[in-house]
C-alpha positions in Angstrom: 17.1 0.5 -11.4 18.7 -2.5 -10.5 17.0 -6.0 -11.3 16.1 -6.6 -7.7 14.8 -3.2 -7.4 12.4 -3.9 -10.3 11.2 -7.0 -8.7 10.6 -5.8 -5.3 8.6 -3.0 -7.0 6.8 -5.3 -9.1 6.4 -7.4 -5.8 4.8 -4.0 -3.8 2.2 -3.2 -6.7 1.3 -6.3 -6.9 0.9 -6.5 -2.9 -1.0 -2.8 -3.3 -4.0 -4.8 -5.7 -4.8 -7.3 -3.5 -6.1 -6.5 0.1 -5.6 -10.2 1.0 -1.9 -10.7 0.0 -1.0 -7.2 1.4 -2.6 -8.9 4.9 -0.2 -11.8 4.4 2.6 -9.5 3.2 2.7 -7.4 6.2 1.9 -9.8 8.5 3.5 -13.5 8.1 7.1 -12.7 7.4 7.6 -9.7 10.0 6.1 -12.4 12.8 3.2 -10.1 13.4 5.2 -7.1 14.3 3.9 -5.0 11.8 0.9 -3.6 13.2 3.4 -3.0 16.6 5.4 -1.1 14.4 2.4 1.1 13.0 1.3 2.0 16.6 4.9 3.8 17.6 3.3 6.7 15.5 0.1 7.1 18.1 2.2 8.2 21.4 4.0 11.0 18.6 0.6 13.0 17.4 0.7 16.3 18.4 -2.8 18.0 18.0 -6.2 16.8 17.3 -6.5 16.3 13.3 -4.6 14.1 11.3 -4.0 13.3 7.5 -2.6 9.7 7.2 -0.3 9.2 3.8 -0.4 6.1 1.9 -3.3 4.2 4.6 -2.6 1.0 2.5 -5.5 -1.5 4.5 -6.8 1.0 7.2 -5.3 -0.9 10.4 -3.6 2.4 11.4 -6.5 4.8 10.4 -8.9 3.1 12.4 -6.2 3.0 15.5 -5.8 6.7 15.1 -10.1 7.3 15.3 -10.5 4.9 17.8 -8.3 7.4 20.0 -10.7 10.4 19.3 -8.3 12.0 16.3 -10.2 13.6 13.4 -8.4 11.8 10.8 -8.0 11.9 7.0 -6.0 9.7 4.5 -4.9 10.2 1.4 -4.0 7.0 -0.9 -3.1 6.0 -4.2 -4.4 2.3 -4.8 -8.0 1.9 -5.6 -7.7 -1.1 -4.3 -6.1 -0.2 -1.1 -9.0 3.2 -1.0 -11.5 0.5 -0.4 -9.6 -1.7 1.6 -9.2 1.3 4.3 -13.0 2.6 3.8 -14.0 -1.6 3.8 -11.6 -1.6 7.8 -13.7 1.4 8.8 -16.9 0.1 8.3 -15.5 -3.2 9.8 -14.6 -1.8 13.5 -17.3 0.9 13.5 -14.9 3.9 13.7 -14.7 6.6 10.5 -16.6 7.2 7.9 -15.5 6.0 4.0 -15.4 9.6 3.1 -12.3 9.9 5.4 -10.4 7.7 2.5 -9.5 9.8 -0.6 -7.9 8.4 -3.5 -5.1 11.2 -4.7 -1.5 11.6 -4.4 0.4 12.7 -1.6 2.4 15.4 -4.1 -0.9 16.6 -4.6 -2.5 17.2 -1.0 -7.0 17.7 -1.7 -6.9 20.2 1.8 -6.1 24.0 2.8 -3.2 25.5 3.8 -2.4 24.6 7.8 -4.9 21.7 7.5 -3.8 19.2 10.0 -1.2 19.0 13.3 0.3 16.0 12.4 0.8 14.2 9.2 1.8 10.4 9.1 3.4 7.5 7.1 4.5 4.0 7.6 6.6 2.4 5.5 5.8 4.4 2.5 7.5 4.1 -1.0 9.7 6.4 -2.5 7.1 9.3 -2.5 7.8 9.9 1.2 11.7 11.4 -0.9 9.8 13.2 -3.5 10.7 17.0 -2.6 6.8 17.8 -3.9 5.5 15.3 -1.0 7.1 17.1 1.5 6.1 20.1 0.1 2.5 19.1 0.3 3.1 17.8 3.7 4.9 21.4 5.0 2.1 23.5 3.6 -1.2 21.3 5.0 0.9 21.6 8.3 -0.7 24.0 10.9 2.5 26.1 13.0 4.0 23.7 15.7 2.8 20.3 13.6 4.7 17.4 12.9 5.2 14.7 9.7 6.0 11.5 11.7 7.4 9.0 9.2 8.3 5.2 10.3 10.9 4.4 7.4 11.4 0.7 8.5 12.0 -1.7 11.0 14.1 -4.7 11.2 13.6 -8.3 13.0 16.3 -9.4 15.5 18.0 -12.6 14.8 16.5 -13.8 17.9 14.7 -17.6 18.6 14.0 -20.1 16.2 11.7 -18.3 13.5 13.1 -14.5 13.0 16.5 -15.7 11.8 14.6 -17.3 9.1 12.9 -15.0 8.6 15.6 -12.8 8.0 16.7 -14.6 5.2 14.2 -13.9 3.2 13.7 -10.0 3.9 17.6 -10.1 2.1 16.2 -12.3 -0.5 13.3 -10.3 -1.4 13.2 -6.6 0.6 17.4 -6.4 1.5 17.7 -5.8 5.4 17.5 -2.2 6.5 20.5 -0.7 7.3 20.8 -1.1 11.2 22.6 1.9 13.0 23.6 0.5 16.4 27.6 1.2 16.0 29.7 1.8 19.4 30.9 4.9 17.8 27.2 6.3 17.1 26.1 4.5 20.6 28.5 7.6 22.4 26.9 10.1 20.2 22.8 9.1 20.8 21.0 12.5 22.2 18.8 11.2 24.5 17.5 8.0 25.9 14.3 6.3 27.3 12.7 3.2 28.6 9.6 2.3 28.7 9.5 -0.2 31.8 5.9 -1.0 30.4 6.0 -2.0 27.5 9.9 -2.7 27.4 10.5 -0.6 24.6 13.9 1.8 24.4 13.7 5.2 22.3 17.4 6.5 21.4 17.2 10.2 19.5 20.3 9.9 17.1 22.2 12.8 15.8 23.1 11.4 12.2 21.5 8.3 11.0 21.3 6.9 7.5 17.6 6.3 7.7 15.4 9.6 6.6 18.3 11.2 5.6 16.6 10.9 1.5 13.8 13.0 2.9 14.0 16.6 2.4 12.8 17.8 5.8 14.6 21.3 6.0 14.4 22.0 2.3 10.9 22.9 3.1 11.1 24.2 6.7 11.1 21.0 8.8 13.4 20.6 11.7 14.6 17.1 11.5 14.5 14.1 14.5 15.8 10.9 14.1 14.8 7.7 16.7 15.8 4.6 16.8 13.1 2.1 18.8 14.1 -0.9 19.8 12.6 -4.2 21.8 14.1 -7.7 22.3 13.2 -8.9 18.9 13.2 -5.9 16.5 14.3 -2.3 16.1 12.8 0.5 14.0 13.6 3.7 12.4 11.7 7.0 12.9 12.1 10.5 11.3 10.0 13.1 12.6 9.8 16.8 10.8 8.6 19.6 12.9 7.3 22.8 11.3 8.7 25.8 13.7 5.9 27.8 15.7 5.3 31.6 15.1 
């Protein structure tokens, strides 16, 4: 592990004991795109109950049972565990006991638990072949792990380039796939006229390749979302139907 490795890592536990610089974390430097970025997994839930990995502060939980889904989360922080069960209370939705302190490579639930599973920018559990394991098994037939890896700011205005600098100071950029040569070979394109947003499905991307979707069953997807000011990275696992 290289030395900037160790500090980011030192940077995200520290971030994952305090609620209060985990808010200023993920919201300052990303100009409050964040939470944006959180909400591209809503329109992509297939089914009615949902197990959220690694819930960090709630926000996302709270967005998913606001919208009627009978959710779960699994995460690993005490700290983070009360956090989630503290946003809960906060807007009225959920109940603490929906917040479980465990490890995603070792799933508390049945077999064909939950439609759609979830992450946002997880650590390097969302790689661990156990993980998606876990994830496979609690799957029901026709269910889907959607997984948003990362997202980047555009060097766009007066702030985000600055901004930029210090994601390569402290996280490194993600790597952006918007080549001409991969531009010919995207799969399918949308717009959004609403909200302005553009949804490419790529063939071959560097993001989620690390994940080890069809090891354990999982048909792989790979989108690329993109606005004005940012772009971010999606890979979606389906389990097959029988």
């Amino acid at each position: 592990m290289s030395v900037r490795e160790r500090l980011r890592q030192g940077l995200f536990e520290t971030l994952y004991r305090n609620r209060y610089l985990y808010r200023f974390a993920s919201t300052v430097p990303f100009a409050g795109q964040w939470r944006v970025w959180q909400r591209l997994v809503l329109p992509r839930v297939v089914g009615h109950d949902v197990l959220e990995l690694g819930c960090g502060l709630g926000d996302l939980l709270a967005d998913l049972c606001e919208q009627g889904y009978r959710c779960m989360a699994v995460e690993r922080s005490p700290e983070m565990v009360a956090a989630a069960r503290a946003t809960l209370l906060r807007r009225r939705v959920g109940l603490p006991g929906q917040v479980l302190l465990g490890e995603a490579q070792h799933l508390p639930f049945a077999d064909a638990s939950f439609d759609t599973v979830v992450s946002t920018f997880p650590s390097d559990y969302i790689v661990d072949p156990d993980t998606i394991a876990e994830v496979a098994r609690v799957l029901r037939p026709g269910g889907r792990l959607v997984v948003v890896e990362g997202a980047n700011l555009l060097p766009v205005g007066l702030l985000q380039p600055v901004l930029l600098l210090i994601h390569l100071l402290v996280y490194g950029f993600y790597p952006r796939s918007s080549s001409l040569e991969e531009r010919h070979r995207v799969l399918r394109v949308e717009r959004d006229e609403t909200t302005g947003l553009t949804t490419e499905e790529l063939p071959a991307t560097p993001f989620g390749r690390r994940i080890p979707l069809e090891r354990c069953g999982l048909r792989r997807r790979s989108e690329r979302v993109r606005s004005r000011r940012w772009e971010a990275y999606l890979t979606i696992g389906e389990k097959p139907s029988v």
